[in-house]
Structures are given as structure tokens and as C-alpha cells.
ModelCIF file with pLDDT and N, C-alpha, C, O atoms, coordinates in Angstrom:
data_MODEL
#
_entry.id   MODEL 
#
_entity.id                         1 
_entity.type                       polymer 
_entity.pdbx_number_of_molecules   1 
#
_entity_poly.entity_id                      1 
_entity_poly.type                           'polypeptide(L)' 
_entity_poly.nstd_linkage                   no 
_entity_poly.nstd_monomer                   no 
_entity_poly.pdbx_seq_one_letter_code       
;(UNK)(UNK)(UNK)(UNK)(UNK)(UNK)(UNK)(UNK)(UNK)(UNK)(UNK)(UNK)(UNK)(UNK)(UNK)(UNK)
(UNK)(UNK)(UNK)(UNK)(UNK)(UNK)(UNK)(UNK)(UNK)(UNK)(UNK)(UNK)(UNK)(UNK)(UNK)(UNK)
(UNK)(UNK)(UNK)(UNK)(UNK)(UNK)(UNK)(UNK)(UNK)(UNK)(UNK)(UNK)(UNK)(UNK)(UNK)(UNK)
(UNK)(UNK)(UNK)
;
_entity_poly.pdbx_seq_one_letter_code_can   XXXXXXXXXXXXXXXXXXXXXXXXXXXXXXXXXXXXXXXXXXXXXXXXXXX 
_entity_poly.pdbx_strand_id                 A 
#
loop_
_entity_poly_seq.entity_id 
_entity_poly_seq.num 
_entity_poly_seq.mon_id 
_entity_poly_seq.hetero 
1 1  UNK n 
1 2  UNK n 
1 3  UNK n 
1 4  UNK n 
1 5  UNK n 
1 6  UNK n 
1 7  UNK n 
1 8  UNK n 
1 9  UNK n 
1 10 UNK n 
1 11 UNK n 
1 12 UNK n 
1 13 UNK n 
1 14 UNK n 
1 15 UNK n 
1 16 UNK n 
1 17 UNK n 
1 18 UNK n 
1 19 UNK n 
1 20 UNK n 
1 21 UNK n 
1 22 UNK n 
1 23 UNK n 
1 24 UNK n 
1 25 UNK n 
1 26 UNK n 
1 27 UNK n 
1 28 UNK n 
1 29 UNK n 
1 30 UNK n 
1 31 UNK n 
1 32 UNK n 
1 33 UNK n 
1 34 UNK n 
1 35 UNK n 
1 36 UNK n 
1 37 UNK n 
1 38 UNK n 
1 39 UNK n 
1 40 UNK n 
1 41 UNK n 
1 42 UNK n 
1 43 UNK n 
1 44 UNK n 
1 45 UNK n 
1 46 UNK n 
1 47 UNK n 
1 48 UNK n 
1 49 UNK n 
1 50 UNK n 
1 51 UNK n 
#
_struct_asym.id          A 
_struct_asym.entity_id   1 
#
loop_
_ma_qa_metric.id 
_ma_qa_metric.mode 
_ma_qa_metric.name 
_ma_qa_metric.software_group_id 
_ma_qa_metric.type 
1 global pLDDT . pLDDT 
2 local  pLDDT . pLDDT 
#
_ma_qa_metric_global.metric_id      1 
_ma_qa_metric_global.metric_value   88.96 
_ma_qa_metric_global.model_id       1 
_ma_qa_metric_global.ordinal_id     1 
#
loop_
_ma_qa_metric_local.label_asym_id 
_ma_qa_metric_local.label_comp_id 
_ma_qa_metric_local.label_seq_id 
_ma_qa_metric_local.metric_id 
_ma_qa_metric_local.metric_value 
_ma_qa_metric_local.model_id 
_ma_qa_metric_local.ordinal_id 
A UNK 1  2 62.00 1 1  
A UNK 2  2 61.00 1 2  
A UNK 3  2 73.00 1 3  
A UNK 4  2 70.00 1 4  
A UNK 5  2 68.00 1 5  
A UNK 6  2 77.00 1 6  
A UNK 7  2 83.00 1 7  
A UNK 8  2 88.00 1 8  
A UNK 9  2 91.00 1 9  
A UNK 10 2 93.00 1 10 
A UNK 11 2 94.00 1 11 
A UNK 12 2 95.00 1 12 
A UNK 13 2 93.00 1 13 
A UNK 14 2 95.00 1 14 
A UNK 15 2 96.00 1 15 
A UNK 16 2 94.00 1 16 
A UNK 17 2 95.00 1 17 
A UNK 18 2 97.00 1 18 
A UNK 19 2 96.00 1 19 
A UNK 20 2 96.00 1 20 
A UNK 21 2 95.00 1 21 
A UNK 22 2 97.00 1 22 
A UNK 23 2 96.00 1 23 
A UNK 24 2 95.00 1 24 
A UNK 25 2 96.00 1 25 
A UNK 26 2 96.00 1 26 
A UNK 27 2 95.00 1 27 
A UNK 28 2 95.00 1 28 
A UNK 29 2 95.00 1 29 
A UNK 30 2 96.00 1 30 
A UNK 31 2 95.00 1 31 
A UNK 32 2 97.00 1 32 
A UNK 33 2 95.00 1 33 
A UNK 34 2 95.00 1 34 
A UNK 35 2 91.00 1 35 
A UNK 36 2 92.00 1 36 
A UNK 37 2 94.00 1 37 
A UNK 38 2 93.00 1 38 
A UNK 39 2 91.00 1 39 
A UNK 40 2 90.00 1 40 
A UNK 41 2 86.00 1 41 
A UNK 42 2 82.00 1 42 
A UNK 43 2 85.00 1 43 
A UNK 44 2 86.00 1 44 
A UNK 45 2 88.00 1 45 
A UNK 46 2 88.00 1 46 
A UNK 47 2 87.00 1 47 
A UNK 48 2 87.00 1 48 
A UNK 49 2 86.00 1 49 
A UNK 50 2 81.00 1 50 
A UNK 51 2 75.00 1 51 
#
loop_
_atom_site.group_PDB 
_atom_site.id 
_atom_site.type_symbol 
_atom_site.label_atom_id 
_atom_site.label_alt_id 
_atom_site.label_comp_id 
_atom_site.label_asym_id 
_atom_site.label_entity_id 
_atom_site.label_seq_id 
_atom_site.pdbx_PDB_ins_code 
_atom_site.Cartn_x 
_atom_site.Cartn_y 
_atom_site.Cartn_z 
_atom_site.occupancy 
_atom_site.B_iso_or_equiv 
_atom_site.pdbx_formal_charge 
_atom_site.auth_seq_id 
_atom_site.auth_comp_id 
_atom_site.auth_asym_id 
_atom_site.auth_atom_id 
_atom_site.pdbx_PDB_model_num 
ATOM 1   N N  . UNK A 1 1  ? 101.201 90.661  96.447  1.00 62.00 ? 1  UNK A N  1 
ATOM 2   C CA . UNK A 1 1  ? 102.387 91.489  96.539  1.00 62.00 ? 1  UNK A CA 1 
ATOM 3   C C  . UNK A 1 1  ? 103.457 90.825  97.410  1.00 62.00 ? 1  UNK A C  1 
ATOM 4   O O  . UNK A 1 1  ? 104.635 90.982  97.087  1.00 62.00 ? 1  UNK A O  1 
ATOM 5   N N  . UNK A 1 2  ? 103.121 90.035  98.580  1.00 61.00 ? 2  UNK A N  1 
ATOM 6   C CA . UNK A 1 2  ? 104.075 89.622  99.588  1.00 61.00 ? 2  UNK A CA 1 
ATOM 7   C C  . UNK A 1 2  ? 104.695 88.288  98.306  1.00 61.00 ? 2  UNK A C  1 
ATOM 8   O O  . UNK A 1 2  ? 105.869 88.578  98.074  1.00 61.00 ? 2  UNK A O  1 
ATOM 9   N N  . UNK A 1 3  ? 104.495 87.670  97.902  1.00 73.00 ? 3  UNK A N  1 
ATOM 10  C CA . UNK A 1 3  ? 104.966 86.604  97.108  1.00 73.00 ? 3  UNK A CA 1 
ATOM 11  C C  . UNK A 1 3  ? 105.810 87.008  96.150  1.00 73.00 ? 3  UNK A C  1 
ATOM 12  O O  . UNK A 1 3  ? 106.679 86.237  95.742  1.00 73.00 ? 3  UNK A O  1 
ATOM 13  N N  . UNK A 1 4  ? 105.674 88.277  95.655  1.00 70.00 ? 4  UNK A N  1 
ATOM 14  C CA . UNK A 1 4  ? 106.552 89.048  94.791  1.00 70.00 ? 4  UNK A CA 1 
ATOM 15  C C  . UNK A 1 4  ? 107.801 89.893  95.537  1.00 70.00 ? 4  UNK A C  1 
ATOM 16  O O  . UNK A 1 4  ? 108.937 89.943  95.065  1.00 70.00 ? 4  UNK A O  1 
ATOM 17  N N  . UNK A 1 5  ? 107.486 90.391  96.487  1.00 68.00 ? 5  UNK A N  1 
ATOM 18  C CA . UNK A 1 5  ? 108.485 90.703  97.694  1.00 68.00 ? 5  UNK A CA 1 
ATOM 19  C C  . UNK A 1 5  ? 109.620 89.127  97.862  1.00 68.00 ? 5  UNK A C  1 
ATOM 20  O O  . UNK A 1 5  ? 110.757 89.025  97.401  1.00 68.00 ? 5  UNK A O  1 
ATOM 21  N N  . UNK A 1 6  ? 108.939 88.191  98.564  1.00 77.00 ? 6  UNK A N  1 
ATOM 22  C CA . UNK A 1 6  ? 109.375 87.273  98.627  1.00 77.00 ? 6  UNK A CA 1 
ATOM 23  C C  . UNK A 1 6  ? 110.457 86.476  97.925  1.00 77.00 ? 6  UNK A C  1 
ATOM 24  O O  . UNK A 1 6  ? 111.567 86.163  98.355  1.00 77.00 ? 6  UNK A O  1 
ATOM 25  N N  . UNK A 1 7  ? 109.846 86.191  96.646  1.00 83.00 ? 7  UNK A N  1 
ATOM 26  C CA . UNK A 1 7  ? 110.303 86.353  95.218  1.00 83.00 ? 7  UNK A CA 1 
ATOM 27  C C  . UNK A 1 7  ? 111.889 86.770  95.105  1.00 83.00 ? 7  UNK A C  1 
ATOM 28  O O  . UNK A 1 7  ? 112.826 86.011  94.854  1.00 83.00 ? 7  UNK A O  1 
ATOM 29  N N  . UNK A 1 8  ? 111.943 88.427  95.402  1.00 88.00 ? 8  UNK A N  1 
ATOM 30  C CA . UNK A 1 8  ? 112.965 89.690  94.863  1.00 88.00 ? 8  UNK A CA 1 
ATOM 31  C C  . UNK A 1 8  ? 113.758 89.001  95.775  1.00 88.00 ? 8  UNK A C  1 
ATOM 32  O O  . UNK A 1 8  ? 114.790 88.479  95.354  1.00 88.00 ? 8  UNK A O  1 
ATOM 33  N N  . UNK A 1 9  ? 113.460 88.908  96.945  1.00 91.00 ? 9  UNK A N  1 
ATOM 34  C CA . UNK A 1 9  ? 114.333 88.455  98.235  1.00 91.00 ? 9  UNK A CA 1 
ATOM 35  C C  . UNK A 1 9  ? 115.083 87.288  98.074  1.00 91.00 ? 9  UNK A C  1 
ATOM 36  O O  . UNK A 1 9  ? 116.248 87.286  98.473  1.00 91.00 ? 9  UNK A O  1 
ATOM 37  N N  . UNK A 1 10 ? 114.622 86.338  97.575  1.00 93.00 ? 10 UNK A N  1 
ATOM 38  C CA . UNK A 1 10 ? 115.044 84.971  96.989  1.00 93.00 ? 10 UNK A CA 1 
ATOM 39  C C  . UNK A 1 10 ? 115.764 85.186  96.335  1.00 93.00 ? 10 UNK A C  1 
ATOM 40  O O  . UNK A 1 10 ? 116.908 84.957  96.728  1.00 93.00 ? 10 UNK A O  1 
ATOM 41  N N  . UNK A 1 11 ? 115.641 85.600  95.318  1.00 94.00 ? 11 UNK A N  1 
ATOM 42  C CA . UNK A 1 11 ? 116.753 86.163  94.034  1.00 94.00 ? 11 UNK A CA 1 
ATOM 43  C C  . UNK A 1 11 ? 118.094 87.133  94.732  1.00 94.00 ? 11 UNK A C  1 
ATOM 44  O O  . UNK A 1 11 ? 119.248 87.153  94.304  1.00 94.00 ? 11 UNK A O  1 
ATOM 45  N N  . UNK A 1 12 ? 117.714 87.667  95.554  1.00 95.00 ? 12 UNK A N  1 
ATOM 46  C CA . UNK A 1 12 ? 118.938 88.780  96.051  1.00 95.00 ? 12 UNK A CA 1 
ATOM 47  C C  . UNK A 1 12 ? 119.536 87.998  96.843  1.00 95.00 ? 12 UNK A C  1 
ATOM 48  O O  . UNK A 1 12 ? 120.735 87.891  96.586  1.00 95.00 ? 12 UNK A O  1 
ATOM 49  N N  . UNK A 1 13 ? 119.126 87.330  97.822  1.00 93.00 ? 13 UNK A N  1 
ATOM 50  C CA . UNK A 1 13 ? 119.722 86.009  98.667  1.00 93.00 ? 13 UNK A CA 1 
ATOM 51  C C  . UNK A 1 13 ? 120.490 84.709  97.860  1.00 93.00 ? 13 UNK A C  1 
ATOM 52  O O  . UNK A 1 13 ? 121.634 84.366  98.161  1.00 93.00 ? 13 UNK A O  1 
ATOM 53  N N  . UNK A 1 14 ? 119.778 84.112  96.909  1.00 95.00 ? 14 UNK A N  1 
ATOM 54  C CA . UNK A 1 14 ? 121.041 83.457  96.021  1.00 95.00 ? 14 UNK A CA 1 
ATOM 55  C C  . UNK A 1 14 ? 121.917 83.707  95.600  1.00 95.00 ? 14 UNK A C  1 
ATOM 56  O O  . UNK A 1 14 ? 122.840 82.901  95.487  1.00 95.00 ? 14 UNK A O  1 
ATOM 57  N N  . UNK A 1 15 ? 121.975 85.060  95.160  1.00 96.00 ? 15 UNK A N  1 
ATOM 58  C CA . UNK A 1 15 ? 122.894 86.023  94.398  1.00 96.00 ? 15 UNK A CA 1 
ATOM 59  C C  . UNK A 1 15 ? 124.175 85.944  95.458  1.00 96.00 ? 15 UNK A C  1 
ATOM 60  O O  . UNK A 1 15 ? 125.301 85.579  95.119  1.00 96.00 ? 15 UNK A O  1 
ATOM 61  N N  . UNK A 1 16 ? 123.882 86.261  96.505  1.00 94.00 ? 16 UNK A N  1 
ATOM 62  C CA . UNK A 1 16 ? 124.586 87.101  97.596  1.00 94.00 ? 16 UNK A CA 1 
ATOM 63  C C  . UNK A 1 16 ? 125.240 85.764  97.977  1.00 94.00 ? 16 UNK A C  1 
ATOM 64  O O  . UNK A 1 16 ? 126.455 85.604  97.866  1.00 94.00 ? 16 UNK A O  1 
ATOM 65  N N  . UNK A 1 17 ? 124.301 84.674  98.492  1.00 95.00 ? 17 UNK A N  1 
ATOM 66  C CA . UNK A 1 17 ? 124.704 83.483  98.788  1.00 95.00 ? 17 UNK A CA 1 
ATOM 67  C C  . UNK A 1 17 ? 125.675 83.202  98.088  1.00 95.00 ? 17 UNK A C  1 
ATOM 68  O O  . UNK A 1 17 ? 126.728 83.311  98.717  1.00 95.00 ? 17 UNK A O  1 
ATOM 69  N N  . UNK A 1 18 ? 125.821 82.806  96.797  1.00 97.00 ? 18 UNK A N  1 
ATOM 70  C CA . UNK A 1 18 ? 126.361 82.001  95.603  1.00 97.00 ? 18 UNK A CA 1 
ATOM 71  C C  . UNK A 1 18 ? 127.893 83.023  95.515  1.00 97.00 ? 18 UNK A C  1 
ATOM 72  O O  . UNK A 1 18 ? 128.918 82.468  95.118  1.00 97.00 ? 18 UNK A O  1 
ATOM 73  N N  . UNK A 1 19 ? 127.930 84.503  95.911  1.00 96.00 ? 19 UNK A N  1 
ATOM 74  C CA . UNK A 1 19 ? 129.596 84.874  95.430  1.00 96.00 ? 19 UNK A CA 1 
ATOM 75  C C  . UNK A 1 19 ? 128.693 85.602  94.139  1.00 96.00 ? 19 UNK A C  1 
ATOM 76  O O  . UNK A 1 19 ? 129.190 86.728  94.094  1.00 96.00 ? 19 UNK A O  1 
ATOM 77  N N  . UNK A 1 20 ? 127.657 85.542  93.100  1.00 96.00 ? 20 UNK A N  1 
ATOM 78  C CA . UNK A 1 20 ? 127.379 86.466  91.959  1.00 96.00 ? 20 UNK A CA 1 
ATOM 79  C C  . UNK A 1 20 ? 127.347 87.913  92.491  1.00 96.00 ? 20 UNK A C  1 
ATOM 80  O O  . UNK A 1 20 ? 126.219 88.318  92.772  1.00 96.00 ? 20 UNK A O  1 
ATOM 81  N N  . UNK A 1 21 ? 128.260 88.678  92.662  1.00 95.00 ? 21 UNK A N  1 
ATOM 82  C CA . UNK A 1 21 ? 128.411 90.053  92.748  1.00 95.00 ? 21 UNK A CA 1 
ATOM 83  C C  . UNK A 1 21 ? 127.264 90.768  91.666  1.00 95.00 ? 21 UNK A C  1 
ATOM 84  O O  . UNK A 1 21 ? 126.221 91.376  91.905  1.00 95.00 ? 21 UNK A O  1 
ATOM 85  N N  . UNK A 1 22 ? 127.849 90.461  90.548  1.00 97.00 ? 22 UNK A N  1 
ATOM 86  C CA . UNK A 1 22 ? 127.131 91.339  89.128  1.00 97.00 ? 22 UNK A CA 1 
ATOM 87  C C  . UNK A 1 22 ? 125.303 91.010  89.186  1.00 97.00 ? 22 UNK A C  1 
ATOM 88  O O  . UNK A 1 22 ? 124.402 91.841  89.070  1.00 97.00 ? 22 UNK A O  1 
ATOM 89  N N  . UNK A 1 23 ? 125.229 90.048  89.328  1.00 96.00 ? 23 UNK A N  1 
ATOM 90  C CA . UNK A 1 23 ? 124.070 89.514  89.923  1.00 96.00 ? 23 UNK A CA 1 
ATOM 91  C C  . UNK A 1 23 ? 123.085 90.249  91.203  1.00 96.00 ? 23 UNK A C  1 
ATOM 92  O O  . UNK A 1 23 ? 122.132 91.025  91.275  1.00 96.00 ? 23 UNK A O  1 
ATOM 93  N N  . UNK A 1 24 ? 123.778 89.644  91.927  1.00 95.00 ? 24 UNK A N  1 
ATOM 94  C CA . UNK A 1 24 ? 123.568 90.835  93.161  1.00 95.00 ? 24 UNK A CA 1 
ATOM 95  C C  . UNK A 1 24 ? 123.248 92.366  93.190  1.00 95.00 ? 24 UNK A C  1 
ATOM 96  O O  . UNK A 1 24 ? 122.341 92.985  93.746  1.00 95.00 ? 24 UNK A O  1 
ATOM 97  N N  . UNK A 1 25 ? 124.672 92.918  92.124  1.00 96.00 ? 25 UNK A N  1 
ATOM 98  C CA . UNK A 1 25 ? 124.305 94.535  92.260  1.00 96.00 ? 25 UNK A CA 1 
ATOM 99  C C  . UNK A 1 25 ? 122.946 94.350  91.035  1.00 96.00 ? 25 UNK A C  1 
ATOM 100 O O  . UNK A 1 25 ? 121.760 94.396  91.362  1.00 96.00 ? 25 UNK A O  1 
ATOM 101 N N  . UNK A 1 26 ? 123.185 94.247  90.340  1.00 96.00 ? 26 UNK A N  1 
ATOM 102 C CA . UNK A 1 26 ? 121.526 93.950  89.290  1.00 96.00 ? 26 UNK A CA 1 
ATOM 103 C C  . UNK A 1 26 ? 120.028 93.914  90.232  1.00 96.00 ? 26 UNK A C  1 
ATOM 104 O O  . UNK A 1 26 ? 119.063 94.656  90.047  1.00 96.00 ? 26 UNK A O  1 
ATOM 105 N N  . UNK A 1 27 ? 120.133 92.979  91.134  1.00 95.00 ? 27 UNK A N  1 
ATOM 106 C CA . UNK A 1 27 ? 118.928 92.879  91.553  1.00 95.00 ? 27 UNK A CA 1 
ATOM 107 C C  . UNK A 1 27 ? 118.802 94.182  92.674  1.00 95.00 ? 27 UNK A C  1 
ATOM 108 O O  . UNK A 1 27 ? 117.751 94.815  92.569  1.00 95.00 ? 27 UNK A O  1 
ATOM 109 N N  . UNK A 1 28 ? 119.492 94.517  93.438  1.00 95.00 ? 28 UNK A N  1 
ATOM 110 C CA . UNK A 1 28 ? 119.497 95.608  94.312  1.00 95.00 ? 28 UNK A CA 1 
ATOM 111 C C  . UNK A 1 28 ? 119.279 96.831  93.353  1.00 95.00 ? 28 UNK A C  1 
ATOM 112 O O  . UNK A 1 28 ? 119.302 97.937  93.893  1.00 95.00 ? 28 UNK A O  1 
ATOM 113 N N  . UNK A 1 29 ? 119.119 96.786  92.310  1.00 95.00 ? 29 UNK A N  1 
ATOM 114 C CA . UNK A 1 29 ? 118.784 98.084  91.574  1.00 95.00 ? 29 UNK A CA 1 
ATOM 115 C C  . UNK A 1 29 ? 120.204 99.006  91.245  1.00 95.00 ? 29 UNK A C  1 
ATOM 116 O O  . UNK A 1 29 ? 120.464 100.149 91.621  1.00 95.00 ? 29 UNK A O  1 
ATOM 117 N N  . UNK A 1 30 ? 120.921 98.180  90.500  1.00 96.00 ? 30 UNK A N  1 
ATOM 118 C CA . UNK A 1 30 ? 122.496 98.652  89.539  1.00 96.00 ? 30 UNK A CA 1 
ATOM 119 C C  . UNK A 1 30 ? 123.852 99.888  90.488  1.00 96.00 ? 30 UNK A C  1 
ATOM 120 O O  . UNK A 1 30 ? 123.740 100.301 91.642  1.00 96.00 ? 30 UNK A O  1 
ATOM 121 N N  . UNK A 1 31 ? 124.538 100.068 89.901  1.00 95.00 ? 31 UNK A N  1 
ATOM 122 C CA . UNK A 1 31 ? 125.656 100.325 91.139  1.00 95.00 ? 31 UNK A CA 1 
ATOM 123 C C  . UNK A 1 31 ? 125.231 101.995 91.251  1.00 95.00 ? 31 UNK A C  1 
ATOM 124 O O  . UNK A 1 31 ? 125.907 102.628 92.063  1.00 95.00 ? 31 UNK A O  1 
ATOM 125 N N  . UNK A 1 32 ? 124.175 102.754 90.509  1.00 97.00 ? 32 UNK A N  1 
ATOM 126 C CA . UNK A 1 32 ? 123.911 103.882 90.491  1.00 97.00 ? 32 UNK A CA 1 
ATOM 127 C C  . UNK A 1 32 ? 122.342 104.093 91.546  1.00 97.00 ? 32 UNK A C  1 
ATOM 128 O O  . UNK A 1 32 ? 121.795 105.183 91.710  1.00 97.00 ? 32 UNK A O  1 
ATOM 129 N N  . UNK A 1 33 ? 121.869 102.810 92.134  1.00 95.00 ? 33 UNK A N  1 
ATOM 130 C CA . UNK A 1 33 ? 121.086 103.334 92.498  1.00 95.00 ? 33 UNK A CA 1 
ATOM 131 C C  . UNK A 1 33 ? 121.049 103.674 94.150  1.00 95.00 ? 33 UNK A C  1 
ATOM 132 O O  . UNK A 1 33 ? 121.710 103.054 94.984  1.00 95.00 ? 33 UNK A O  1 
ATOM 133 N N  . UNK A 1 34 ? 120.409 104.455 94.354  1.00 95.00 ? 34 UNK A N  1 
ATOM 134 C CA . UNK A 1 34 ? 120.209 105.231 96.178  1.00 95.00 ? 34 UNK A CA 1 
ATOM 135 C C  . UNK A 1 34 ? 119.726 104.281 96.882  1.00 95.00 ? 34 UNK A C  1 
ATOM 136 O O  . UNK A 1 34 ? 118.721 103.645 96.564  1.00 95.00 ? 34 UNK A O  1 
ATOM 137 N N  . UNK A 1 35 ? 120.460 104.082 98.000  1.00 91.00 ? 35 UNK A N  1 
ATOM 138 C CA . UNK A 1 35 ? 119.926 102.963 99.295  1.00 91.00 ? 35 UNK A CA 1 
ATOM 139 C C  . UNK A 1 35 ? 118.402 103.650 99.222  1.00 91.00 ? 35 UNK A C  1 
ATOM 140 O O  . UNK A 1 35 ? 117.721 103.042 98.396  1.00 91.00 ? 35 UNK A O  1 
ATOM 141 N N  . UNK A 1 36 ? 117.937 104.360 99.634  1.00 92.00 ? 36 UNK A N  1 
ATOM 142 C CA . UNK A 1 36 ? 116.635 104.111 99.686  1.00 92.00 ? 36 UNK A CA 1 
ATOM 143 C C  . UNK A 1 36 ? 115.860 103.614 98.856  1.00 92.00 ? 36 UNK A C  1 
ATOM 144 O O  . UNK A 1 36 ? 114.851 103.150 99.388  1.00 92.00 ? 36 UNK A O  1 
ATOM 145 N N  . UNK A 1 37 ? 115.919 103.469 97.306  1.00 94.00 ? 37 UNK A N  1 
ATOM 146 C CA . UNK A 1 37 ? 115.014 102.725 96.053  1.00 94.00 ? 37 UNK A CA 1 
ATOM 147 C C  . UNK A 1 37 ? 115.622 101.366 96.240  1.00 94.00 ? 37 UNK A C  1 
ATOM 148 O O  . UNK A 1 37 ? 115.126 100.428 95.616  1.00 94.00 ? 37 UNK A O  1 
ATOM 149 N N  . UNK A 1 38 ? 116.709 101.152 97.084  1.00 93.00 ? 38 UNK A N  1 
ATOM 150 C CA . UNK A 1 38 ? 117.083 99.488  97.253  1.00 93.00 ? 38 UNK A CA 1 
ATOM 151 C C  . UNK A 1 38 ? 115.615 98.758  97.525  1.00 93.00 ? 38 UNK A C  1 
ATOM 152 O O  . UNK A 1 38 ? 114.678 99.284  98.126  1.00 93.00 ? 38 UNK A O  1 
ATOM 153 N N  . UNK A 1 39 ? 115.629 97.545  96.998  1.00 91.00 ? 39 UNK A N  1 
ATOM 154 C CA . UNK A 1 39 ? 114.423 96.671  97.513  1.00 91.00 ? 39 UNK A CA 1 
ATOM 155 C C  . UNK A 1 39 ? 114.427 96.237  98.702  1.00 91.00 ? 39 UNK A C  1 
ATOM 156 O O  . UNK A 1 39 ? 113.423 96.022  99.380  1.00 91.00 ? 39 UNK A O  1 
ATOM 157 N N  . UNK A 1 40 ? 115.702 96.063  99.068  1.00 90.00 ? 40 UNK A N  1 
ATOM 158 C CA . UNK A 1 40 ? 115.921 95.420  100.674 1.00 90.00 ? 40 UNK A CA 1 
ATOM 159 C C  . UNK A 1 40 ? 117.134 96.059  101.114 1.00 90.00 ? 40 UNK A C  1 
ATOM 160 O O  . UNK A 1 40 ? 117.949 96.539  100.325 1.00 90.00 ? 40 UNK A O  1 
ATOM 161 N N  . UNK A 1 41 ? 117.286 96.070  102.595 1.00 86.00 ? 41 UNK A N  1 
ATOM 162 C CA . UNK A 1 41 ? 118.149 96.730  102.918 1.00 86.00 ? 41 UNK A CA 1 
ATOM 163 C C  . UNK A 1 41 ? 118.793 96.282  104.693 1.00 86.00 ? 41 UNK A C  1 
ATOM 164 O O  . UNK A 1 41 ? 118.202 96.684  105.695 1.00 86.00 ? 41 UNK A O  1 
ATOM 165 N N  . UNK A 1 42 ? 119.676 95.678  104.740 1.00 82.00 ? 42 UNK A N  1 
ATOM 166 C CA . UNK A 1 42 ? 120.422 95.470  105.839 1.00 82.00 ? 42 UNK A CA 1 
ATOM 167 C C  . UNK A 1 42 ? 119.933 95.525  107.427 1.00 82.00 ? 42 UNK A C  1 
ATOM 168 O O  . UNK A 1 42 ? 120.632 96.422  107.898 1.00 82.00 ? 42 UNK A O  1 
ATOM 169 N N  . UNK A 1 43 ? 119.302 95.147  108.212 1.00 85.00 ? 43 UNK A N  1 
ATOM 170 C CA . UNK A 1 43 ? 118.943 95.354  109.610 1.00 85.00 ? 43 UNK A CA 1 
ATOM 171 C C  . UNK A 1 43 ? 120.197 95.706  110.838 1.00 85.00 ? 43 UNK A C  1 
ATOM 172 O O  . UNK A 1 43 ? 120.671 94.812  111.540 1.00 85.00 ? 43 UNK A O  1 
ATOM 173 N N  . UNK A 1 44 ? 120.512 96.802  110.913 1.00 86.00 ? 44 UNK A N  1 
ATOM 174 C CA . UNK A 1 44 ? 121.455 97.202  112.149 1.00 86.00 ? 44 UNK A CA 1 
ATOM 175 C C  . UNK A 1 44 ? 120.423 96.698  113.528 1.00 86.00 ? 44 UNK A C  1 
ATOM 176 O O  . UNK A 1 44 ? 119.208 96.564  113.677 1.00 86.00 ? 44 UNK A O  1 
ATOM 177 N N  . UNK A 1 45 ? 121.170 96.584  114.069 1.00 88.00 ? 45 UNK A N  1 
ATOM 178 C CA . UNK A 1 45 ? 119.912 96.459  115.829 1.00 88.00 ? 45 UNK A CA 1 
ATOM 179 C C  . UNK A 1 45 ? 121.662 96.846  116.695 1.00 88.00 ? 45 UNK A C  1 
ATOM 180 O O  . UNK A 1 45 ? 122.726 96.226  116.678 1.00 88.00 ? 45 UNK A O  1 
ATOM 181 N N  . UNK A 1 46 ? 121.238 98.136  117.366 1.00 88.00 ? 46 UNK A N  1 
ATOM 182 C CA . UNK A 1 46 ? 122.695 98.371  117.951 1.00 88.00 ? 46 UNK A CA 1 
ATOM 183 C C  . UNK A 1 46 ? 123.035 97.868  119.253 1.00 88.00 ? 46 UNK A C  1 
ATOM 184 O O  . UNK A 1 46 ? 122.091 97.275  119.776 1.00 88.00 ? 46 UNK A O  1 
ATOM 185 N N  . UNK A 1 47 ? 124.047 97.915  119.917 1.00 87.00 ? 47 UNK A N  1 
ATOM 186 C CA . UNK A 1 47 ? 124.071 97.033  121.149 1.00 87.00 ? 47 UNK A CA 1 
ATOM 187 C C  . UNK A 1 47 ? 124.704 97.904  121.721 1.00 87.00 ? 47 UNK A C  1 
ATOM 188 O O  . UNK A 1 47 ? 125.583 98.558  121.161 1.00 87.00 ? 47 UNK A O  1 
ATOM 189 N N  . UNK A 1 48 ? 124.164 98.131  123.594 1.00 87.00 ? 48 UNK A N  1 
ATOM 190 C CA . UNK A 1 48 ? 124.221 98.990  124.216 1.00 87.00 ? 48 UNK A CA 1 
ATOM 191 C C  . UNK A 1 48 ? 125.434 98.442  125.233 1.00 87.00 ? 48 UNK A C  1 
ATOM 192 O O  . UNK A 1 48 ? 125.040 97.371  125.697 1.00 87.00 ? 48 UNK A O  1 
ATOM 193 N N  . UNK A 1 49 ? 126.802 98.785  125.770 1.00 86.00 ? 49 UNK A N  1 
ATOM 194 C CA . UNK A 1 49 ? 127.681 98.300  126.235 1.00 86.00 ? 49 UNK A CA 1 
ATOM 195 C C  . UNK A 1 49 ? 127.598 99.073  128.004 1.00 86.00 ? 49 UNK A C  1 
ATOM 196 O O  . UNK A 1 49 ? 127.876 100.191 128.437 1.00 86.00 ? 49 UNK A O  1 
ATOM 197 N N  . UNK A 1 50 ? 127.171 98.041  128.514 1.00 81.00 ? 50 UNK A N  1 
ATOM 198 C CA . UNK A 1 50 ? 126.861 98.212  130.040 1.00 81.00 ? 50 UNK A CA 1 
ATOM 199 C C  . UNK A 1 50 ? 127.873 97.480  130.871 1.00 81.00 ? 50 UNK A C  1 
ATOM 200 O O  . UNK A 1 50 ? 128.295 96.326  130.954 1.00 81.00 ? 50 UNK A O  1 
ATOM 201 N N  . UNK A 1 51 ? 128.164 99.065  131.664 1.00 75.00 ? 51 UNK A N  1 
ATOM 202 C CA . UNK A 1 51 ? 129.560 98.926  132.246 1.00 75.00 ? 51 UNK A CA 1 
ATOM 203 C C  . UNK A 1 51 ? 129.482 98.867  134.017 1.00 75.00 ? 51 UNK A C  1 
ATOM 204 O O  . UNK A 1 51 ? 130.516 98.756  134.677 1.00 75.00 ? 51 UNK A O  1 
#
């Protein structure tokens, strides 16, 4: 399963890399689908501003 994960990730990363938009939204699962059924999804890590 991790090699197939891997895989999806590769493909969504060239996509993204390369400028293929149409590409891109295709592999993320088409312009109708819900961030959560996304295959992958963005890492926020927030930053705390100490004054």
C-alpha cells in the first residue's frame, strides 16, 4: 500500500511541479471533490509570535 501511496504522490507532485493544472486537479480527485476524499493534503504547522 505505501508504494501505491507513494506512487499517487509522485504523480500529484509532477503535476504540480510541471505548471499541469488539469493534471493536477485530476489526480487530487476532479474540481468537485471534498478536501477530505483528497489523497493528500497540504501541512499548515502554525507559528506562535512571541512578543
Amino acid at each position: 500500500m505505501l508504494r501505491r501511496v507513494v506512487g499517487v504522490f509522485d504523480a500529484i507532485y509532477e503535476a504540480a511541479d510541471s505548471g499541469d493544472w488539469a493534471k493536477f486537479v485530476e489526480l487530487m480527485g476532479g474540481v468537485f471533490c471534498k478536501r477530505d476524499e483528497q489523497p493528500i493534503r497540504p501541512l499548515y504547522q502554525e507559528k506562535v509570535n512571541e512578543v
